[in-house]
MARMAR-89877 format. One record per atom (N, C-alpha, C, O): residue number from 1; residue in one letter; atom name; x, y, z. Coordinates in Angstrom, 3 decimals, always signed. Example, Ala and Ser with C-alpha at 12.3 -4.5 7.8 and 13.67 -1.06 7.14 Angstrom:
<atoms>
{n=1 res=A atom=N east=+13.190 north=-5.690 up=+7.800}
{n=1 res=A atom=CA east=+12.300 north=-4.500 up=+7.800}
{n=1 res=A atom=C east=+13.200 north=-3.300 up=+7.800}
{n=1 res=A atom=O east=+14.236 north=-3.319 up=+8.465}
{n=2 res=S atom=N east=+12.850 north=-2.250 up=+7.080}
{n=2 res=S atom=CA east=+13.670 north=-1.060 up=+7.140}
{n=2 res=S atom=C east=+12.900 north=+0.030 up=+7.870}
{n=2 res=S atom=O east=+13.409 north=+1.138 up=+8.039}
</atoms>
This chain:
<atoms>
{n=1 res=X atom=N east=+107.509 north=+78.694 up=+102.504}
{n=1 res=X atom=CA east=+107.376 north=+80.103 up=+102.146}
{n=1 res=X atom=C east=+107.700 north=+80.275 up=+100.665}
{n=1 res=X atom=O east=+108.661 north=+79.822 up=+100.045}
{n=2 res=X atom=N east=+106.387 north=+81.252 up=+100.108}
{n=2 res=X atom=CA east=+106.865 north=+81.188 up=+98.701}
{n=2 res=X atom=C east=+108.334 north=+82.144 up=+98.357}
{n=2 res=X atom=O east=+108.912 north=+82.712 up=+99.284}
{n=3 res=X atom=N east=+108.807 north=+82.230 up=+97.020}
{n=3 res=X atom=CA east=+109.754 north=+83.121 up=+97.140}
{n=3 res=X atom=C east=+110.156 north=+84.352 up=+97.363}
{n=3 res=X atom=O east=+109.272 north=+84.917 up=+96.719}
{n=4 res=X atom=N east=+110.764 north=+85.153 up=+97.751}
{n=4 res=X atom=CA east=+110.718 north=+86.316 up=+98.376}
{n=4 res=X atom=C east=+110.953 north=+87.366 up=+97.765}
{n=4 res=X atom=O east=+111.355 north=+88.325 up=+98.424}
{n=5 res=X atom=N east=+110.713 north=+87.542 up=+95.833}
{n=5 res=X atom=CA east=+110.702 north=+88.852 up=+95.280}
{n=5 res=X atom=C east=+109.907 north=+87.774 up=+94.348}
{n=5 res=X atom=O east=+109.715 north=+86.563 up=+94.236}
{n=6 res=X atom=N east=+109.522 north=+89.227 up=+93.658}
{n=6 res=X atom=CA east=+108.784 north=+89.100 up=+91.866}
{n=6 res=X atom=C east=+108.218 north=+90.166 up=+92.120}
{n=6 res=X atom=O east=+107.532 north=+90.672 up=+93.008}
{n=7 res=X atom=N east=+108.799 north=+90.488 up=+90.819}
{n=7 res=X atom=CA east=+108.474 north=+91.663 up=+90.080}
{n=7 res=X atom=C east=+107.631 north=+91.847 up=+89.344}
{n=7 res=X atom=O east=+107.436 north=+91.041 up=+88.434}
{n=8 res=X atom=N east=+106.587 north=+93.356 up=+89.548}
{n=8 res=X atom=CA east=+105.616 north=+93.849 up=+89.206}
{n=8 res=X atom=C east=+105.227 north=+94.770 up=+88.579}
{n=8 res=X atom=O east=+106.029 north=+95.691 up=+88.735}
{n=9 res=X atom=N east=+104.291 north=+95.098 up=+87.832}
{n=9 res=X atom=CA east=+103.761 north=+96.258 up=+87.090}
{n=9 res=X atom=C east=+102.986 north=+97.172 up=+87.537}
{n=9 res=X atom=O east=+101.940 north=+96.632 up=+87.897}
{n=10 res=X atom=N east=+102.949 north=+98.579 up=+87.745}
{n=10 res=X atom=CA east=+102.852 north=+99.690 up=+88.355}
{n=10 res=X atom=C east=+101.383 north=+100.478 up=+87.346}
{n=10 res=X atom=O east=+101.615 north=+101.457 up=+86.637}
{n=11 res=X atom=N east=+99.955 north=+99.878 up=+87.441}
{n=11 res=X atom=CA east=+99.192 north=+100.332 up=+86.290}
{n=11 res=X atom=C east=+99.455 north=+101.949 up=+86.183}
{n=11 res=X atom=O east=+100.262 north=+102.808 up=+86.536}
{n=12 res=X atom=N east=+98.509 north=+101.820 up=+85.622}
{n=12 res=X atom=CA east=+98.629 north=+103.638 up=+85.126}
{n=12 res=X atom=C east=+97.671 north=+104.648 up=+85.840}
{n=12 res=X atom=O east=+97.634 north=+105.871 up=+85.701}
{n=13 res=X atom=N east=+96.735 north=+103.665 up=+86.812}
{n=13 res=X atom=CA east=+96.334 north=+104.068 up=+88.066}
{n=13 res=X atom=C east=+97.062 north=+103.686 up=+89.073}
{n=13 res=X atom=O east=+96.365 north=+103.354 up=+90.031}
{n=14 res=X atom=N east=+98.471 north=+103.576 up=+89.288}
{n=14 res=X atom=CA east=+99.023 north=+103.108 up=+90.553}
{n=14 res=X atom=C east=+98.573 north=+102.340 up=+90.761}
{n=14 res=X atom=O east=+98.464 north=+102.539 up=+91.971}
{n=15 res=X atom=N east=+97.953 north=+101.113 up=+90.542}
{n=15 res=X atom=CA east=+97.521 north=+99.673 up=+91.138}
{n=15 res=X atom=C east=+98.898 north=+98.709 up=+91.308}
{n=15 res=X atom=O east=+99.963 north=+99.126 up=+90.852}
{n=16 res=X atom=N east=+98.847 north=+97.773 up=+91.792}
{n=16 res=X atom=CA east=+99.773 north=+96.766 up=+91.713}
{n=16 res=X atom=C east=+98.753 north=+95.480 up=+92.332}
{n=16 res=X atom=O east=+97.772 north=+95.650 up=+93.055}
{n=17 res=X atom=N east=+99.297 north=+94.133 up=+91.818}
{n=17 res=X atom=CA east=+98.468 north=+92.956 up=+91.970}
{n=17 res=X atom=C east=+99.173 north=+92.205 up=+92.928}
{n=17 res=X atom=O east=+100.355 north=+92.145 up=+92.590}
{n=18 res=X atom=N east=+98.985 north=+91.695 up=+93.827}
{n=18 res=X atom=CA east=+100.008 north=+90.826 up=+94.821}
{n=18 res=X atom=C east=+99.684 north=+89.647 up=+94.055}
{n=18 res=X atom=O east=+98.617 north=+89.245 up=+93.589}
{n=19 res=X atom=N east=+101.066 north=+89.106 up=+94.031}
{n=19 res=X atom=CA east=+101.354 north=+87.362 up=+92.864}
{n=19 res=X atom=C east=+100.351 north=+86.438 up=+93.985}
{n=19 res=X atom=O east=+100.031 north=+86.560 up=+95.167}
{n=20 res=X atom=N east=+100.123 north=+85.652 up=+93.093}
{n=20 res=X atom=CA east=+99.081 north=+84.346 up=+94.217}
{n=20 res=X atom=C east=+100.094 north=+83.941 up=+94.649}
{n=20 res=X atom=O east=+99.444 north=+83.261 up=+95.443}
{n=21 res=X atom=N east=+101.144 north=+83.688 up=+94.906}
{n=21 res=X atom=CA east=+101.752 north=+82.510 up=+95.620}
{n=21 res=X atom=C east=+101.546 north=+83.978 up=+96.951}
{n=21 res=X atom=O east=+100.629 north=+83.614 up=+97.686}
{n=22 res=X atom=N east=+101.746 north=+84.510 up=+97.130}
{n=22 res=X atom=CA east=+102.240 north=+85.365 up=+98.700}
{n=22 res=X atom=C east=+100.767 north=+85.746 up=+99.341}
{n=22 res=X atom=O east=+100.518 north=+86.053 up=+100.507}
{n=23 res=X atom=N east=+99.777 north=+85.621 up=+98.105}
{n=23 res=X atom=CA east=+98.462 north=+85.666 up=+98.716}
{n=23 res=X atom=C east=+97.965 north=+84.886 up=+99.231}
{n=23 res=X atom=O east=+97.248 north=+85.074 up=+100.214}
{n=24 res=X atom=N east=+98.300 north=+83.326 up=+98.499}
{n=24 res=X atom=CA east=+97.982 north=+82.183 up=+99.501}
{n=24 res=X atom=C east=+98.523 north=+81.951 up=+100.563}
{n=24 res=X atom=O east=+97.895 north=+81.673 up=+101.585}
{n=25 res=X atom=N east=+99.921 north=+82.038 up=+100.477}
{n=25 res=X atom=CA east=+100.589 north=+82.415 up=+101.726}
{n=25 res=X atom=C east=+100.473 north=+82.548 up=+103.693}
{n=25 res=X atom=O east=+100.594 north=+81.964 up=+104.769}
{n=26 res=X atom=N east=+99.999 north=+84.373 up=+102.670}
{n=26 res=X atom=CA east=+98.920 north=+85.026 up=+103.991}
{n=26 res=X atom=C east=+98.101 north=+84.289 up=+103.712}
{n=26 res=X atom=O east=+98.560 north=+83.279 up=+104.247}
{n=27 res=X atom=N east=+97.045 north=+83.938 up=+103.193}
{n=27 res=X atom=CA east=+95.206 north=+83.645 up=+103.444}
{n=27 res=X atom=C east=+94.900 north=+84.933 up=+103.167}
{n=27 res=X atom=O east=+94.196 north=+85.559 up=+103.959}
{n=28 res=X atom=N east=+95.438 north=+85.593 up=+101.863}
{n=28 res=X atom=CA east=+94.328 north=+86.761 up=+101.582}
{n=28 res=X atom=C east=+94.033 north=+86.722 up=+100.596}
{n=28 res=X atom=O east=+94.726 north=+86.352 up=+99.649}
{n=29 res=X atom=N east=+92.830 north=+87.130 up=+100.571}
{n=29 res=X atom=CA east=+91.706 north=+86.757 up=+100.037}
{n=29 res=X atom=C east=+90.705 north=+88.113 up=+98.998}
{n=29 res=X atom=O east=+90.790 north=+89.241 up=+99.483}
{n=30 res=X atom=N east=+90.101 north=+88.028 up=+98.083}
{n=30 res=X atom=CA east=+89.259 north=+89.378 up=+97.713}
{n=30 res=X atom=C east=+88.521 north=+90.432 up=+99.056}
{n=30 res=X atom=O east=+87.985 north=+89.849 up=+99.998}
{n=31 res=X atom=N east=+88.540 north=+91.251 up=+99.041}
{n=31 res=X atom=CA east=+87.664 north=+92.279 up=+100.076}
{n=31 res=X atom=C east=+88.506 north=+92.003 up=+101.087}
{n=31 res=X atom=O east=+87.671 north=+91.675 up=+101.930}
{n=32 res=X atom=N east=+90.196 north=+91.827 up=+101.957}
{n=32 res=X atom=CA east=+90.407 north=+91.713 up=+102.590}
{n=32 res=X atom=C east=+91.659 north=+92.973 up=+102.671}
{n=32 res=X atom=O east=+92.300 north=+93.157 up=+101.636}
{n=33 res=X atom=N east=+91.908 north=+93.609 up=+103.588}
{n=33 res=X atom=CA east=+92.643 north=+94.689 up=+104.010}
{n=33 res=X atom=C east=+94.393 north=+94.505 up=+104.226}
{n=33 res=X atom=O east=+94.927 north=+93.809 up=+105.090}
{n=34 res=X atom=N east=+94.951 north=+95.178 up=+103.383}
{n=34 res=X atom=CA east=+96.181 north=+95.220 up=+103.996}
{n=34 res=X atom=C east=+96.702 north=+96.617 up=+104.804}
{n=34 res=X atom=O east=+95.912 north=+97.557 up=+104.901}
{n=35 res=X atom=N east=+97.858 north=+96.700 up=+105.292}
{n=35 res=X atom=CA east=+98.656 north=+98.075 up=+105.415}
{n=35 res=X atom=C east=+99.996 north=+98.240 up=+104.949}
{n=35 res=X atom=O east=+100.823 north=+97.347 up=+105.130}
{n=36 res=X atom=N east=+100.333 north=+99.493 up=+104.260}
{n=36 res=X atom=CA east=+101.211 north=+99.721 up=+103.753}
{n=36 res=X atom=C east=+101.912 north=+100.476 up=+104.009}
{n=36 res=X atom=O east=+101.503 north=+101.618 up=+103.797}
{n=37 res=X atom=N east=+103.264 north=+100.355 up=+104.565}
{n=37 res=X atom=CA east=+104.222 north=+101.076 up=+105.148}
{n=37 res=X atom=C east=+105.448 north=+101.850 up=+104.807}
{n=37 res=X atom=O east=+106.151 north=+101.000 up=+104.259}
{n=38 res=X atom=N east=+105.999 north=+102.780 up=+104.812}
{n=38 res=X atom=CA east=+107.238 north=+103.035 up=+104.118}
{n=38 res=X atom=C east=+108.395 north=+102.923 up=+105.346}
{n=38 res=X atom=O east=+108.323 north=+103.302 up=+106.515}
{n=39 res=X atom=N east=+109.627 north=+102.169 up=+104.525}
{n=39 res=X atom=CA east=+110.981 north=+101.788 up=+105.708}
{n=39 res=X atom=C east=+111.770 north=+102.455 up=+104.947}
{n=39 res=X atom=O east=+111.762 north=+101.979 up=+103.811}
{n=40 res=X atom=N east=+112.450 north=+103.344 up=+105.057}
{n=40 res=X atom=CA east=+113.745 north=+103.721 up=+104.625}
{n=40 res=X atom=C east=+113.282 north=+103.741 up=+102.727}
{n=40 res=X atom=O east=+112.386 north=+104.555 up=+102.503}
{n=41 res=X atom=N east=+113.592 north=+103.268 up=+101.946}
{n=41 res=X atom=CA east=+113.647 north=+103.231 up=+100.664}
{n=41 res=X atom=C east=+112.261 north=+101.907 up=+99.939}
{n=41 res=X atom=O east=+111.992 north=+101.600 up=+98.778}
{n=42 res=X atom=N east=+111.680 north=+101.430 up=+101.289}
{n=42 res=X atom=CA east=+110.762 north=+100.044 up=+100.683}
{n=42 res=X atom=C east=+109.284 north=+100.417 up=+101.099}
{n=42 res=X atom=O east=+108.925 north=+101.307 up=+101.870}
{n=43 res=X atom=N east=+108.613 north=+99.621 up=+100.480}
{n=43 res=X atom=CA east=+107.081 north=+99.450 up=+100.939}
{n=43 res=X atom=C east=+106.871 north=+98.687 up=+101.136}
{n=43 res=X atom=O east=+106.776 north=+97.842 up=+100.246}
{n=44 res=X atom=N east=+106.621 north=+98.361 up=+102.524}
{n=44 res=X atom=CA east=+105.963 north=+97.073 up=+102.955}
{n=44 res=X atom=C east=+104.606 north=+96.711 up=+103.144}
{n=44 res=X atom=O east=+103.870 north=+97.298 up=+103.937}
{n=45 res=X atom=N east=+104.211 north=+95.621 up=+102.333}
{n=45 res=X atom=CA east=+102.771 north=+95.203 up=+102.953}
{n=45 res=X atom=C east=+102.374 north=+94.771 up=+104.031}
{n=45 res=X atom=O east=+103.482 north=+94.532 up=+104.512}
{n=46 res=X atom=N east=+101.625 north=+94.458 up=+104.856}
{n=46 res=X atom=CA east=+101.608 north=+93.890 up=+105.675}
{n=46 res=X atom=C east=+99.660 north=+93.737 up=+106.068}
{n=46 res=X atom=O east=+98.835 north=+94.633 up=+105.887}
{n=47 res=X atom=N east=+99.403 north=+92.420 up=+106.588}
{n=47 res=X atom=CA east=+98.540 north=+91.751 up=+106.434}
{n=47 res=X atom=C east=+97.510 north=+92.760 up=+107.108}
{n=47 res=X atom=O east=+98.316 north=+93.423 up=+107.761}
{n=48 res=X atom=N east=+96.631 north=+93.156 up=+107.306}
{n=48 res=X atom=CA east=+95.472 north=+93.662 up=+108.197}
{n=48 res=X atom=C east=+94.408 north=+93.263 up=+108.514}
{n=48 res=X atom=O east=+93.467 north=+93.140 up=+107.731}
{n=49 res=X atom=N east=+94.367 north=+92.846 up=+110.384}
{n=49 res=X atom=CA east=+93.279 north=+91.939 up=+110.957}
{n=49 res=X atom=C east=+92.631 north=+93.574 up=+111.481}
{n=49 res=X atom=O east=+93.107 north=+94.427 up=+112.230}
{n=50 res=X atom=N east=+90.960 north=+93.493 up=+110.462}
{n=50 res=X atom=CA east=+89.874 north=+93.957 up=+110.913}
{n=50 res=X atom=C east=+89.170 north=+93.513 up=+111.823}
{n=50 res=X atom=O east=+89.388 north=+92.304 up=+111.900}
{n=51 res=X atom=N east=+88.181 north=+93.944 up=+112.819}
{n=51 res=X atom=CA east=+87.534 north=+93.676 up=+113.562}
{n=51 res=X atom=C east=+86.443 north=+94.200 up=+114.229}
{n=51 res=X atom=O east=+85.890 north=+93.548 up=+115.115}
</atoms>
């Protein structure tokens, strides 16, 4: 498992880039879906199987 923070830049359209190591990770890939959740104070990504 890659490491479990790194820190990111917030564009000026709200974008953010997921680092390659956590993309290879998952297996995600361009054109592929995540979901994004709010817990208490965090945002979590989390992978999304379309179908």
């Amino acid at each position: 498992m890659p490491t479990n923070e790194e820190l990111i830049k917030i564009t000026s359209g709200g974008a953010i880039s997921i680092p390659i190591q956590f993309r290879k990770y998952l297996q995600l890939q361009k054109g592929d879906y995540v979901r994004v959740v709010m817990e208490q104070d965090c945002l979590v990504i989390k992978k999304a199987i379309i179908s």
